[in-house]
PDB file with SEQRES, HELIX, SHEET and CRYST1 records, atoms N, CA, C and O in Angstrom:
SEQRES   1 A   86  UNK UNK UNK UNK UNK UNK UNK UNK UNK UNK UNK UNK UNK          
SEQRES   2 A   86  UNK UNK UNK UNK UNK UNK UNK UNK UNK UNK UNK UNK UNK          
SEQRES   3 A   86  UNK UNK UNK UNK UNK UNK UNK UNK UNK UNK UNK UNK UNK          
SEQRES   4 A   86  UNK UNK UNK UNK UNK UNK UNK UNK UNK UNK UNK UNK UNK          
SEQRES   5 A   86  UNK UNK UNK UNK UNK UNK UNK UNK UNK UNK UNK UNK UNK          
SEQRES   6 A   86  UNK UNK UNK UNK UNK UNK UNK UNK UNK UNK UNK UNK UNK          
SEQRES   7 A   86  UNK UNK UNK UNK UNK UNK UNK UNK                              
HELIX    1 AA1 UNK A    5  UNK A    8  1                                   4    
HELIX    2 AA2 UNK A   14  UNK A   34  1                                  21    
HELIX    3 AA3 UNK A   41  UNK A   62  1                                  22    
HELIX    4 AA4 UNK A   68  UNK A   73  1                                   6    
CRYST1    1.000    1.000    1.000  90.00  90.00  90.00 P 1           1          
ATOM      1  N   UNK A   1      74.889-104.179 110.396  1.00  0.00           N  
ATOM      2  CA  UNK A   1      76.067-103.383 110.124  1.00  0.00           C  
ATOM      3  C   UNK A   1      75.601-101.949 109.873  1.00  0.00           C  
ATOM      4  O   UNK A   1      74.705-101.783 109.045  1.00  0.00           O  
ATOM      5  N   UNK A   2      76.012-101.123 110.374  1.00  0.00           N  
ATOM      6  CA  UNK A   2      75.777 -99.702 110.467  1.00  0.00           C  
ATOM      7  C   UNK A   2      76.560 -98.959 109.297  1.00  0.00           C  
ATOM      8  O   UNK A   2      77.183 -99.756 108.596  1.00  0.00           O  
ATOM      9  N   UNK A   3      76.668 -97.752 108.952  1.00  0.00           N  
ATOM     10  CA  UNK A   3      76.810 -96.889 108.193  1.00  0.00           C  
ATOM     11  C   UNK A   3      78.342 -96.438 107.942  1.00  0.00           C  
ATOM     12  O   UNK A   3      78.907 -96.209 106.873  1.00  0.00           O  
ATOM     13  N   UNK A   4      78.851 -96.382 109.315  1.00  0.00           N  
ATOM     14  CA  UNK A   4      80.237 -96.143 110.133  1.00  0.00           C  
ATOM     15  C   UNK A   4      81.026 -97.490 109.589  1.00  0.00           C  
ATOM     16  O   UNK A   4      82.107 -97.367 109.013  1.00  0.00           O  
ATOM     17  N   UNK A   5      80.415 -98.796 109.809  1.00  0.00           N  
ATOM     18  CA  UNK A   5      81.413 -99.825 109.518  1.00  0.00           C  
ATOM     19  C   UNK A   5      80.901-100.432 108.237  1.00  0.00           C  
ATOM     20  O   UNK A   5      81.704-101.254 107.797  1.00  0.00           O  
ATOM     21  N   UNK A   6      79.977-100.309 107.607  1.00  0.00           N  
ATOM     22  CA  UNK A   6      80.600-100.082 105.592  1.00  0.00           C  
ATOM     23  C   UNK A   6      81.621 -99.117 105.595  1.00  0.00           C  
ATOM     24  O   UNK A   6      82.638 -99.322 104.933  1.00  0.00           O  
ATOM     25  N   UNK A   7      81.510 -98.311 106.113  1.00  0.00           N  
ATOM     26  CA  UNK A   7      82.375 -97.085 105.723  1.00  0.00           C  
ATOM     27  C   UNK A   7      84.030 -97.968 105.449  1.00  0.00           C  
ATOM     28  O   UNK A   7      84.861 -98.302 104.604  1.00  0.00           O  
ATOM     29  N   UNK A   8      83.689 -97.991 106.823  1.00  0.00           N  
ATOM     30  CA  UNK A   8      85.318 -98.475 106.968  1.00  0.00           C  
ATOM     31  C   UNK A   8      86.438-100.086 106.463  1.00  0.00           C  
ATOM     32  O   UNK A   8      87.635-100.355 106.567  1.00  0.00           O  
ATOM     33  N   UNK A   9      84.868-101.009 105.760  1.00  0.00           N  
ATOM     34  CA  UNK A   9      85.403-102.359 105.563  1.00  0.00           C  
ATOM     35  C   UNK A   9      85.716-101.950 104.614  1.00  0.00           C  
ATOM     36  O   UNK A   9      85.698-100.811 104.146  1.00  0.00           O  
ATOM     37  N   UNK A  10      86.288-103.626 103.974  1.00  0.00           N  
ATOM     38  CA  UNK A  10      87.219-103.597 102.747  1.00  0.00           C  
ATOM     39  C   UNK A  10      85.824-103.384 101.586  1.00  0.00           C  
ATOM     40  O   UNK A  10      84.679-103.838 101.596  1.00  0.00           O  
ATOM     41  N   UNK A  11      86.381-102.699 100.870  1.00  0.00           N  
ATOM     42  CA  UNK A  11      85.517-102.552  99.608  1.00  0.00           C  
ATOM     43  C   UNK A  11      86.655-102.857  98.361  1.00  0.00           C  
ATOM     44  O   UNK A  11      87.789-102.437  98.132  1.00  0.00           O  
ATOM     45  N   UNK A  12      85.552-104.001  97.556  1.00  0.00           N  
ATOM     46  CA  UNK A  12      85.912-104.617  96.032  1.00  0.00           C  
ATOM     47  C   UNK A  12      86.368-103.603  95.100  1.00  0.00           C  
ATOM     48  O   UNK A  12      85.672-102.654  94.739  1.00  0.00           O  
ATOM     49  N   UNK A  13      87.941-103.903  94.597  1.00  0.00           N  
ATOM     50  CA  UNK A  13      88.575-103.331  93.909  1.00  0.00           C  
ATOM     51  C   UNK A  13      87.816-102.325  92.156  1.00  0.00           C  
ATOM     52  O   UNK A  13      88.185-101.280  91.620  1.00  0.00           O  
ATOM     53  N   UNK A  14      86.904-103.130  91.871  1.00  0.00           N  
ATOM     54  CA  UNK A  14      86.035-102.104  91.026  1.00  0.00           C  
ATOM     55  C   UNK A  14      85.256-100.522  91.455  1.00  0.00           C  
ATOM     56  O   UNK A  14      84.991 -99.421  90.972  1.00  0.00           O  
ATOM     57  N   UNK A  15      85.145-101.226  92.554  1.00  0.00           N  
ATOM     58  CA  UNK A  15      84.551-100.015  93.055  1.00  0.00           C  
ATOM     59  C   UNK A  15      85.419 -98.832  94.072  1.00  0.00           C  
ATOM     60  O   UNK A  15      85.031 -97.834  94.680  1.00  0.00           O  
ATOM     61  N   UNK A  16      86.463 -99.339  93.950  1.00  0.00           N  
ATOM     62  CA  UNK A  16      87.737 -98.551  94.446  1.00  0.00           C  
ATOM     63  C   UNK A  16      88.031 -97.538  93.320  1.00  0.00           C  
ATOM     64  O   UNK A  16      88.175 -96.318  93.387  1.00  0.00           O  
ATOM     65  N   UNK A  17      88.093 -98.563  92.039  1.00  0.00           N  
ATOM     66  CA  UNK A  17      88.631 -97.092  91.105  1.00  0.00           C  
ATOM     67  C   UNK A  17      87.354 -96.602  90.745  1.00  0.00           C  
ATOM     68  O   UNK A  17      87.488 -95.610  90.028  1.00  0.00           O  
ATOM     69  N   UNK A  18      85.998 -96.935  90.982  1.00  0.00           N  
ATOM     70  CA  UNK A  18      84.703 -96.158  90.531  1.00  0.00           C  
ATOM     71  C   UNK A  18      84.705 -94.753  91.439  1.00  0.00           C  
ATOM     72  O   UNK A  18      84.154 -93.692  91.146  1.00  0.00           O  
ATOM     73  N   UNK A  19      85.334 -95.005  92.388  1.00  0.00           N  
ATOM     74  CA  UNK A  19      85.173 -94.247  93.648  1.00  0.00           C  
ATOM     75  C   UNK A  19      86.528 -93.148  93.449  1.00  0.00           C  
ATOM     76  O   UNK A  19      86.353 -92.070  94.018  1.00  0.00           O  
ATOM     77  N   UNK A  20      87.501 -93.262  92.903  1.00  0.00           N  
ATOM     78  CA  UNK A  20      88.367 -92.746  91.928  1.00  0.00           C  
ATOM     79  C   UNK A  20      88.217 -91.884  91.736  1.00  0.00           C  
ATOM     80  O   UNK A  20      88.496 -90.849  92.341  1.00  0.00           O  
ATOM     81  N   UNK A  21      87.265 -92.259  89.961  1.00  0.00           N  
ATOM     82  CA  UNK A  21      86.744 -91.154  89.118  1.00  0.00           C  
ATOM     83  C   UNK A  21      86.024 -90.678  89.640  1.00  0.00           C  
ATOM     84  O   UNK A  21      86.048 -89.455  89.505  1.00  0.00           O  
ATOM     85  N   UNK A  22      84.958 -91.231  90.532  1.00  0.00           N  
ATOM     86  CA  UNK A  22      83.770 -90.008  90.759  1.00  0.00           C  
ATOM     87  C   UNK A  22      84.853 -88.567  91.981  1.00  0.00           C  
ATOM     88  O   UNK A  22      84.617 -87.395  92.275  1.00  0.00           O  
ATOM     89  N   UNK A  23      85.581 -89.186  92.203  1.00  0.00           N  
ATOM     90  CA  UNK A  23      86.773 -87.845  92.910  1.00  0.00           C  
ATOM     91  C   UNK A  23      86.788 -86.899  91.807  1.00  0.00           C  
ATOM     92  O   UNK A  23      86.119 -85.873  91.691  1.00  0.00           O  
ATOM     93  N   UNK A  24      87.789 -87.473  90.886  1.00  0.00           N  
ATOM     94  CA  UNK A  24      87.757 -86.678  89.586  1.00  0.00           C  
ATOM     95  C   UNK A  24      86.726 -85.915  88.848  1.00  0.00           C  
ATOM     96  O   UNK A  24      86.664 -84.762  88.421  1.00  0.00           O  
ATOM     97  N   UNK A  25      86.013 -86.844  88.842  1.00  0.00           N  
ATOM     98  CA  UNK A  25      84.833 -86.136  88.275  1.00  0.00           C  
ATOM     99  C   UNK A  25      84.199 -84.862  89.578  1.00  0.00           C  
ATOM    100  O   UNK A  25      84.338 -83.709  89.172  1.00  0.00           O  
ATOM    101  N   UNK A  26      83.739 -84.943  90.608  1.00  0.00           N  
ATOM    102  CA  UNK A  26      83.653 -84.042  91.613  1.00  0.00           C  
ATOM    103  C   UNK A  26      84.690 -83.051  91.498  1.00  0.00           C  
ATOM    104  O   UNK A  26      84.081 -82.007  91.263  1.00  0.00           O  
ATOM    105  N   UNK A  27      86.206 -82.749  91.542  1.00  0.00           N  
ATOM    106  CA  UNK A  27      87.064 -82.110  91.760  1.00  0.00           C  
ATOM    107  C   UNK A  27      87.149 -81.489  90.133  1.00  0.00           C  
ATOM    108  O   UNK A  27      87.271 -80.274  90.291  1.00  0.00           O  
ATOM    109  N   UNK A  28      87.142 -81.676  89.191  1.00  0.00           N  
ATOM    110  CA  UNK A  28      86.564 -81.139  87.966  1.00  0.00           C  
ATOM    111  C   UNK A  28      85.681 -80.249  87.769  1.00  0.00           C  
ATOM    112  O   UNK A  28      85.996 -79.165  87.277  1.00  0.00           O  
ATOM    113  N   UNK A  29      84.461 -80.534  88.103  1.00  0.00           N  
ATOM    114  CA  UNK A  29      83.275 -79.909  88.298  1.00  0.00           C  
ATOM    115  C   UNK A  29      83.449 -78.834  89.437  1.00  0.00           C  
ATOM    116  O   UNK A  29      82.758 -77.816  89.464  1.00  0.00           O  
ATOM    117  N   UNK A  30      84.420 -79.125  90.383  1.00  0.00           N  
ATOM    118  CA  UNK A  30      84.497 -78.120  91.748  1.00  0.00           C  
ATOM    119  C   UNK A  30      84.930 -76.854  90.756  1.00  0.00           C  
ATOM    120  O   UNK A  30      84.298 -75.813  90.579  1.00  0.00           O  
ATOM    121  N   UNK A  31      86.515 -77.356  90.015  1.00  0.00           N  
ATOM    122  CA  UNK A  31      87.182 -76.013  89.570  1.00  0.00           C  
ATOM    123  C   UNK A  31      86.274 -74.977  88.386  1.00  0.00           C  
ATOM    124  O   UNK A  31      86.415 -73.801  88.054  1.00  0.00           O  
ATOM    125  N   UNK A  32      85.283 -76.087  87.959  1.00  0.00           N  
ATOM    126  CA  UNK A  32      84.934 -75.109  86.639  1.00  0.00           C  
ATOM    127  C   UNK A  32      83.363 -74.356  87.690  1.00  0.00           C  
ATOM    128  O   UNK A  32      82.707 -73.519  87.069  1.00  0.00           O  
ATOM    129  N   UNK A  33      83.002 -74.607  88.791  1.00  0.00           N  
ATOM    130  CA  UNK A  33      82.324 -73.948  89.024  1.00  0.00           C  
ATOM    131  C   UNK A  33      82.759 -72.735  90.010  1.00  0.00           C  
ATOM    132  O   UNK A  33      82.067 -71.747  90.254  1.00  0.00           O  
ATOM    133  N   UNK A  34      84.179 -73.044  90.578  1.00  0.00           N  
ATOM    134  CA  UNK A  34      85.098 -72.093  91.097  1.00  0.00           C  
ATOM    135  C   UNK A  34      85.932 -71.244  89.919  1.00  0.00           C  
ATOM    136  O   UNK A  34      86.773 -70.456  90.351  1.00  0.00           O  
ATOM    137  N   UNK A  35      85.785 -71.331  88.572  1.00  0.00           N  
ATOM    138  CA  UNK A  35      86.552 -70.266  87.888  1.00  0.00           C  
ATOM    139  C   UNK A  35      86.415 -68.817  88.000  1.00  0.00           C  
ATOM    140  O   UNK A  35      85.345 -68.234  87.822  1.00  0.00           O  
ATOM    141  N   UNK A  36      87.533 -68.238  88.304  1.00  0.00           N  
ATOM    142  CA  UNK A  36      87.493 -66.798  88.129  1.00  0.00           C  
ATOM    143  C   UNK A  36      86.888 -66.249  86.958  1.00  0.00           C  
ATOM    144  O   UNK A  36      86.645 -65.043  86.949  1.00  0.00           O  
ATOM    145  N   UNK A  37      86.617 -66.939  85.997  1.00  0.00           N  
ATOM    146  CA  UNK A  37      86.444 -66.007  84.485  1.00  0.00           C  
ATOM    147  C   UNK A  37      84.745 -66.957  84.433  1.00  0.00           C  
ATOM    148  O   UNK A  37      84.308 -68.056  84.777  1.00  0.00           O  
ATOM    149  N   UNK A  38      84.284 -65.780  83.820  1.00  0.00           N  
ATOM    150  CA  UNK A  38      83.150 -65.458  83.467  1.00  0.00           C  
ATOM    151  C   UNK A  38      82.931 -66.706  82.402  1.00  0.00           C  
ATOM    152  O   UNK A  38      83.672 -66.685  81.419  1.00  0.00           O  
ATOM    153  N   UNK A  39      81.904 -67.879  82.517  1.00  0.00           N  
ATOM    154  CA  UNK A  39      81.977 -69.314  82.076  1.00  0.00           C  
ATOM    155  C   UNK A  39      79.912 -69.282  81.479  1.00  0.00           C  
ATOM    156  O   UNK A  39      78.908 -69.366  82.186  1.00  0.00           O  
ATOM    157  N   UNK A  40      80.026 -69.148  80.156  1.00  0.00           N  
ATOM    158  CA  UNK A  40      79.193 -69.866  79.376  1.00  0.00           C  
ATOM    159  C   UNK A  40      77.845 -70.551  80.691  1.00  0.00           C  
ATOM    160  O   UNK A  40      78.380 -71.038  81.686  1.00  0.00           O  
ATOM    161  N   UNK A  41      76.470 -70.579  80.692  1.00  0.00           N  
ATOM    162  CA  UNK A  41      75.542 -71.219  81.448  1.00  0.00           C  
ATOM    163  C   UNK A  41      75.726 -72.299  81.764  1.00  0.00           C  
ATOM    164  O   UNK A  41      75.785 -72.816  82.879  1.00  0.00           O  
ATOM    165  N   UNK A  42      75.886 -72.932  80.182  1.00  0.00           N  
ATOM    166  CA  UNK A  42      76.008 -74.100  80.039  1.00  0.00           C  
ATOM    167  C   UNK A  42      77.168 -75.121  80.912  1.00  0.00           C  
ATOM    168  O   UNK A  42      77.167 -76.088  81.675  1.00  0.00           O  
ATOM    169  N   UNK A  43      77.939 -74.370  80.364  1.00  0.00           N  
ATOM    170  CA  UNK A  43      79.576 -74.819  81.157  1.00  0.00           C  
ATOM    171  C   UNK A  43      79.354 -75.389  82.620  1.00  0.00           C  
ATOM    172  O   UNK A  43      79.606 -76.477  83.138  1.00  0.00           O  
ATOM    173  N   UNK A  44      78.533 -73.701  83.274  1.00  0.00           N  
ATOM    174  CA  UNK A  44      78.381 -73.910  84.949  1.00  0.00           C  
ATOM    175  C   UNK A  44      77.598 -74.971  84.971  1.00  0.00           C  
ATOM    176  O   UNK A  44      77.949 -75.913  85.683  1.00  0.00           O  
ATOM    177  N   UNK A  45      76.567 -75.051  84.328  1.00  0.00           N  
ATOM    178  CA  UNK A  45      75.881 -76.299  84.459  1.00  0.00           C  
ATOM    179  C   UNK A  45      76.395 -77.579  84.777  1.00  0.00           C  
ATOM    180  O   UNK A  45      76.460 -78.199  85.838  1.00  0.00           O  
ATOM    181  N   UNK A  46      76.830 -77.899  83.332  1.00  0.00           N  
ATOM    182  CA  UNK A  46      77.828 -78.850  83.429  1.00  0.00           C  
ATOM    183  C   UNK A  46      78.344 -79.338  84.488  1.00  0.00           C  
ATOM    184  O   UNK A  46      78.031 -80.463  84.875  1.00  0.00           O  
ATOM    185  N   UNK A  47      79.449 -78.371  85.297  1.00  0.00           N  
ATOM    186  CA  UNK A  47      79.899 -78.648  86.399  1.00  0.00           C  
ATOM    187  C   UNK A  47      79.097 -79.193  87.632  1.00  0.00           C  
ATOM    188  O   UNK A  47      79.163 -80.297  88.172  1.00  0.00           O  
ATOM    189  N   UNK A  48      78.295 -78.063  87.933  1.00  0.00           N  
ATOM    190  CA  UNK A  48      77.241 -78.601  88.776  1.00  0.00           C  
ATOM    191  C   UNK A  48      76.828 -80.259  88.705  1.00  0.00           C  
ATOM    192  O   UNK A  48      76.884 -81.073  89.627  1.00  0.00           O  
ATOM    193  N   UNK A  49      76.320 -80.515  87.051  1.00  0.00           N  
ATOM    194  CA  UNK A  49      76.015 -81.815  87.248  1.00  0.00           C  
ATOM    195  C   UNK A  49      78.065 -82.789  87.809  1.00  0.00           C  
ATOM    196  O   UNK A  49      78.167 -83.673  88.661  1.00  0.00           O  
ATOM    197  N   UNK A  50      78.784 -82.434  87.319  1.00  0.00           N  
ATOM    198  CA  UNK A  50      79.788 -83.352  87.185  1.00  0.00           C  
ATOM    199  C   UNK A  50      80.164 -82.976  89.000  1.00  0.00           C  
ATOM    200  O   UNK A  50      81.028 -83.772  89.366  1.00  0.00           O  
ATOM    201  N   UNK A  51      79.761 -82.037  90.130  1.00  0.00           N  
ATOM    202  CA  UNK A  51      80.353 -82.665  91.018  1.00  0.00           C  
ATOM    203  C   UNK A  51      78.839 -83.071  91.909  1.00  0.00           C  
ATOM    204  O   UNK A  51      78.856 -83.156  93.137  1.00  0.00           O  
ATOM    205  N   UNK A  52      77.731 -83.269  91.199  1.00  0.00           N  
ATOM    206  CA  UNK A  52      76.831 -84.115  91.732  1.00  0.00           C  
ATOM    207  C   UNK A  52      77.042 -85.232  91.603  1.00  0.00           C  
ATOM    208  O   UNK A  52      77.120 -85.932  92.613  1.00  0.00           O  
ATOM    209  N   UNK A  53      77.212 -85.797  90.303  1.00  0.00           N  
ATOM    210  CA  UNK A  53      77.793 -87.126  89.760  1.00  0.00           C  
ATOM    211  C   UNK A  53      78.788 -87.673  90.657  1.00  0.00           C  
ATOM    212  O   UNK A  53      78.417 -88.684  91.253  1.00  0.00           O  
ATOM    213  N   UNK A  54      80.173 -87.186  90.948  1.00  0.00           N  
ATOM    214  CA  UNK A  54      81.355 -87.369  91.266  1.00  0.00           C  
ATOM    215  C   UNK A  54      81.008 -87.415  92.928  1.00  0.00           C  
ATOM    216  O   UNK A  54      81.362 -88.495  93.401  1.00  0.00           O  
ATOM    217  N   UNK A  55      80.446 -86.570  93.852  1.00  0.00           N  
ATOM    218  CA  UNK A  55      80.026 -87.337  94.894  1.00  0.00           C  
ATOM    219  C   UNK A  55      78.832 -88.022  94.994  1.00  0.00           C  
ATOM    220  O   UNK A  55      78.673 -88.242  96.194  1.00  0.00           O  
ATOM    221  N   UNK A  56      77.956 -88.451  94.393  1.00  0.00           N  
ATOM    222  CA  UNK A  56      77.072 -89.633  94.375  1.00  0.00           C  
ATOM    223  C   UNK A  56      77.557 -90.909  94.311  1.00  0.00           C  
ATOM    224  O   UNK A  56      77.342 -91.898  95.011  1.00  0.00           O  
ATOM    225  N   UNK A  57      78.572 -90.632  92.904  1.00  0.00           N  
ATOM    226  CA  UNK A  57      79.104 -91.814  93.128  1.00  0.00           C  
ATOM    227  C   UNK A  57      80.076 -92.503  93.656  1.00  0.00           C  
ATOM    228  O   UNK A  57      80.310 -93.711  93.644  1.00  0.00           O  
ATOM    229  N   UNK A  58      80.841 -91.256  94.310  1.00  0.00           N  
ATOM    230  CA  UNK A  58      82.256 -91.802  95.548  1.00  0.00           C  
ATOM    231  C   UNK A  58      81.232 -91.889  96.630  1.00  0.00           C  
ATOM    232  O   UNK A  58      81.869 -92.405  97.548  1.00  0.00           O  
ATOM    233  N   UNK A  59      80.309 -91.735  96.956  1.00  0.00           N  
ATOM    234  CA  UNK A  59      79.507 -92.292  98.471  1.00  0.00           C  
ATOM    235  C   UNK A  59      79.308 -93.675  98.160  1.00  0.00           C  
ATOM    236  O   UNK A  59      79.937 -94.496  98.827  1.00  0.00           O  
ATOM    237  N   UNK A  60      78.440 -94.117  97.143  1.00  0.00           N  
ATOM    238  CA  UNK A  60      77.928 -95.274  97.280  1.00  0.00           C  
ATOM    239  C   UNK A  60      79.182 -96.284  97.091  1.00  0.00           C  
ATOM    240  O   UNK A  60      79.097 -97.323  97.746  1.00  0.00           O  
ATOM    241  N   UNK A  61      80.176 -96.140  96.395  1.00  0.00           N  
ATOM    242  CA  UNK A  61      80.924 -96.796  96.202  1.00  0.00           C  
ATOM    243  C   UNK A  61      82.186 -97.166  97.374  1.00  0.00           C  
ATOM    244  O   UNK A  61      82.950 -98.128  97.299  1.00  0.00           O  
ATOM    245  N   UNK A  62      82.164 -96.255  98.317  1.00  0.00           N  
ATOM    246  CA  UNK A  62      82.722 -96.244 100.053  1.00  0.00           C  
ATOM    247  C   UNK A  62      82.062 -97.040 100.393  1.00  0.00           C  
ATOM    248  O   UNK A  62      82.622 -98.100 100.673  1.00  0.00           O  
ATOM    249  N   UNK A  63      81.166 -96.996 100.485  1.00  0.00           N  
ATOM    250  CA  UNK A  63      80.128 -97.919 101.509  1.00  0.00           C  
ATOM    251  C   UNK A  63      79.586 -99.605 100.536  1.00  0.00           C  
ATOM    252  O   UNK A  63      78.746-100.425 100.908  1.00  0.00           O  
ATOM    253  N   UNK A  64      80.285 -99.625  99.492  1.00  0.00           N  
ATOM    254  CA  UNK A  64      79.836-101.005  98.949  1.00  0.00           C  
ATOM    255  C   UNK A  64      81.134-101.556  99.694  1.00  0.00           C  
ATOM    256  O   UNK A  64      82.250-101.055  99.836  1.00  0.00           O  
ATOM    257  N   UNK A  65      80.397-103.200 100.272  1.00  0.00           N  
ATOM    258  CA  UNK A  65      81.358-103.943 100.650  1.00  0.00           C  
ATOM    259  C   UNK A  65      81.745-105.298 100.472  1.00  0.00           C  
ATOM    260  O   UNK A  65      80.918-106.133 100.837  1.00  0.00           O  
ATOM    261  N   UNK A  66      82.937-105.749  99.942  1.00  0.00           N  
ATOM    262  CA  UNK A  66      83.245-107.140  99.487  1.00  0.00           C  
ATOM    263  C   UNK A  66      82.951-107.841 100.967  1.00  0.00           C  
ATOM    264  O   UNK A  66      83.429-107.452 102.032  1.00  0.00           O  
ATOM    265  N   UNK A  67      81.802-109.276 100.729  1.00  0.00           N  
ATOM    266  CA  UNK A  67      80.948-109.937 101.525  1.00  0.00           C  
ATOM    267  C   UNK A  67      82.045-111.248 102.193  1.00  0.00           C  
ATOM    268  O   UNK A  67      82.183-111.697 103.330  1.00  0.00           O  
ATOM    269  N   UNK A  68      82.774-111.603 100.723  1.00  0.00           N  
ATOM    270  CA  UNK A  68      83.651-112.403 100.759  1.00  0.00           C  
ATOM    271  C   UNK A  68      84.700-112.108 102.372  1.00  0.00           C  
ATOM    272  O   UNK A  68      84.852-112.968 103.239  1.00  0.00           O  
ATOM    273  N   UNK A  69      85.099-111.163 102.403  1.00  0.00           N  
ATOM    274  CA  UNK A  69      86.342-110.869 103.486  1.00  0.00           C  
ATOM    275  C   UNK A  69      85.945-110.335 104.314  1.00  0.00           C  
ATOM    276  O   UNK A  69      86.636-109.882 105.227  1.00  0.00           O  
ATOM    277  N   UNK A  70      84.484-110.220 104.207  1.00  0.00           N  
ATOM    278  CA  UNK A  70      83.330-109.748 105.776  1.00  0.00           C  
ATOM    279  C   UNK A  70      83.180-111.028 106.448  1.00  0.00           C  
ATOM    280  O   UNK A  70      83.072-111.124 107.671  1.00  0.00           O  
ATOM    281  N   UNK A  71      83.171-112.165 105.517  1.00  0.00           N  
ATOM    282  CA  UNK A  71      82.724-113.437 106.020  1.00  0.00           C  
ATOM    283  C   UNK A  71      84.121-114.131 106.729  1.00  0.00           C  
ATOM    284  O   UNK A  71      84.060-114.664 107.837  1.00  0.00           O  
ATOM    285  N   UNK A  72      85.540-114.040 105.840  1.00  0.00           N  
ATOM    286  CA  UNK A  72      86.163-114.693 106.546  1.00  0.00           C  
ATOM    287  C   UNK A  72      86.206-113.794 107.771  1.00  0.00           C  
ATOM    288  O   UNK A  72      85.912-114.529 108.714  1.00  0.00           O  
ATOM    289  N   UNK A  73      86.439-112.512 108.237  1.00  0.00           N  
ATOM    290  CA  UNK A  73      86.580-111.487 109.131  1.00  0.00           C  
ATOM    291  C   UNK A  73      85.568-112.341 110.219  1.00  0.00           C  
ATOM    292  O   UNK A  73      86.092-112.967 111.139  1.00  0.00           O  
ATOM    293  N   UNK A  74      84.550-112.328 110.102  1.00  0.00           N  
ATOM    294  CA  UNK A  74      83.344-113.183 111.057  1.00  0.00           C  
ATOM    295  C   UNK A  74      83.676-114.530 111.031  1.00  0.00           C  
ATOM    296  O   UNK A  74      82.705-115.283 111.102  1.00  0.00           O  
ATOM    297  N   UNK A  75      84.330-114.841 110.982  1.00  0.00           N  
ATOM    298  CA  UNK A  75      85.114-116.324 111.292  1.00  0.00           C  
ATOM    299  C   UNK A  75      85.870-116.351 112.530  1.00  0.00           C  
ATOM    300  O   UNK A  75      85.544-116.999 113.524  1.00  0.00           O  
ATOM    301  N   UNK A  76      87.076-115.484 112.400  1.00  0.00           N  
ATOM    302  CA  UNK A  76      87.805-115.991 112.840  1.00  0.00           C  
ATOM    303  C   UNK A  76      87.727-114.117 114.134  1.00  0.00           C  
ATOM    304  O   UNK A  76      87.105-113.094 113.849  1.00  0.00           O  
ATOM    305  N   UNK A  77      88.423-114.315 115.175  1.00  0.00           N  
ATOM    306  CA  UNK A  77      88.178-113.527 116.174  1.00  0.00           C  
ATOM    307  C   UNK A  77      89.596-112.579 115.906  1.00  0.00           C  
ATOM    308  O   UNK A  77      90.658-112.977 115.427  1.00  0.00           O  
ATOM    309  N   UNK A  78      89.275-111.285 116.345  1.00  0.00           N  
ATOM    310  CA  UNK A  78      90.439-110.414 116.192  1.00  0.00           C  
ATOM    311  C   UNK A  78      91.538-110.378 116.669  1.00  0.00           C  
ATOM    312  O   UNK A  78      91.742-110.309 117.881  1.00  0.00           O  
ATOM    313  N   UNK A  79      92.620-110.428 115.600  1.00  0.00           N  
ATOM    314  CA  UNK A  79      94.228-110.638 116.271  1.00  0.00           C  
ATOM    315  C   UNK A  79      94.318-111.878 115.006  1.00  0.00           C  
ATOM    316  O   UNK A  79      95.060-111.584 114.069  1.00  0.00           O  
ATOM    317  N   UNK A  80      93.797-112.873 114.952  1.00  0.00           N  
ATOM    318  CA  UNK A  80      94.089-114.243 114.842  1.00  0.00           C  
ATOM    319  C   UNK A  80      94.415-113.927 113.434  1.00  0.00           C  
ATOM    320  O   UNK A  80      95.588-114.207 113.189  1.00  0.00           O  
ATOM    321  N   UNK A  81      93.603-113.312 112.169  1.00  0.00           N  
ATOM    322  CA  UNK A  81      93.627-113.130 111.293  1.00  0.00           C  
ATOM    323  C   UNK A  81      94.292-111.928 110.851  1.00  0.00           C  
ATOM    324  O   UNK A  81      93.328-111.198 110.621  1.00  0.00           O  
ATOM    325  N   UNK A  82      95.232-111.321 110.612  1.00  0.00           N  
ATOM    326  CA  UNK A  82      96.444-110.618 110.540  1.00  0.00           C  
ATOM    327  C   UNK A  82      97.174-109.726 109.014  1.00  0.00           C  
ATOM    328  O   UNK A  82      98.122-108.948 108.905  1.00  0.00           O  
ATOM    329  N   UNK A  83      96.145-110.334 107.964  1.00  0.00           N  
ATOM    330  CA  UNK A  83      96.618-110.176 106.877  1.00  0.00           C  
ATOM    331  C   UNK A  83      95.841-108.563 106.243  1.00  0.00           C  
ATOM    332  O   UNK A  83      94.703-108.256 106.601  1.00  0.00           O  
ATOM    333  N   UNK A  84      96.571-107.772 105.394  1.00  0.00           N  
ATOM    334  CA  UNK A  84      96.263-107.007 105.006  1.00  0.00           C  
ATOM    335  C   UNK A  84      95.142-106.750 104.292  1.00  0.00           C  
ATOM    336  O   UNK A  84      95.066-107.395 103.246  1.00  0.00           O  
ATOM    337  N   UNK A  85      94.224-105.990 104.532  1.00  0.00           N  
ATOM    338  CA  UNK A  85      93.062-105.758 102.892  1.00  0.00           C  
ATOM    339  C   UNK A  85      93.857-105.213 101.835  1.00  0.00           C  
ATOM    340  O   UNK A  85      94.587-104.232 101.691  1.00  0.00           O  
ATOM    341  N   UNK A  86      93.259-106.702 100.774  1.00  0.00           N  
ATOM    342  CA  UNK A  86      93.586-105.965  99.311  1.00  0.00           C  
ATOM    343  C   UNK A  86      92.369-105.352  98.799  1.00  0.00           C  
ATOM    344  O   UNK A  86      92.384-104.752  97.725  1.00  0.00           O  
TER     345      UNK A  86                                                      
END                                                                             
């Protein structure tokens, strides 16, 4: 399985909302290192780490994939199986 299709399978609901926060956390860190006003070292820092954090951990968590609904998926041939990813 390639890179492209983790990408795109179903991934386990924990790691859906892990993948969440690390948005949040990334998009947080984006604005405080995009502020117009003059921000404390520390602060920028901060940010920096929080949208390293926030996309580290929305990558890995895209690409983790529930094995369970990979397996029925490799069962049964396309079309036949019809039901939505939860």
């Amino acid at each position: 399985m390639n890179l492209i299709d983790r990408a795109k399978s179903p991934t386990p609901k924990f790691f859906k909302v892990l993948r969440n926060i690390g948005i949040a956390l990334a998009t947080a860190g984006g604005a405080i290192l995009a502020s117009p006003v003059a921000l404390p070292v520390v602060v920028v820092t901060i940010g920096g780490y929080l949208v390293t954090a926030g996309a580290v951990a929305t990558a890995v968590s895209q690409v983790t994939t529930d094995n369970d609904v990979m397996k029925t998926l490799e069962k049964f041939p396309k079309g036949i199986l019809n039901e939505p990813y939860k």
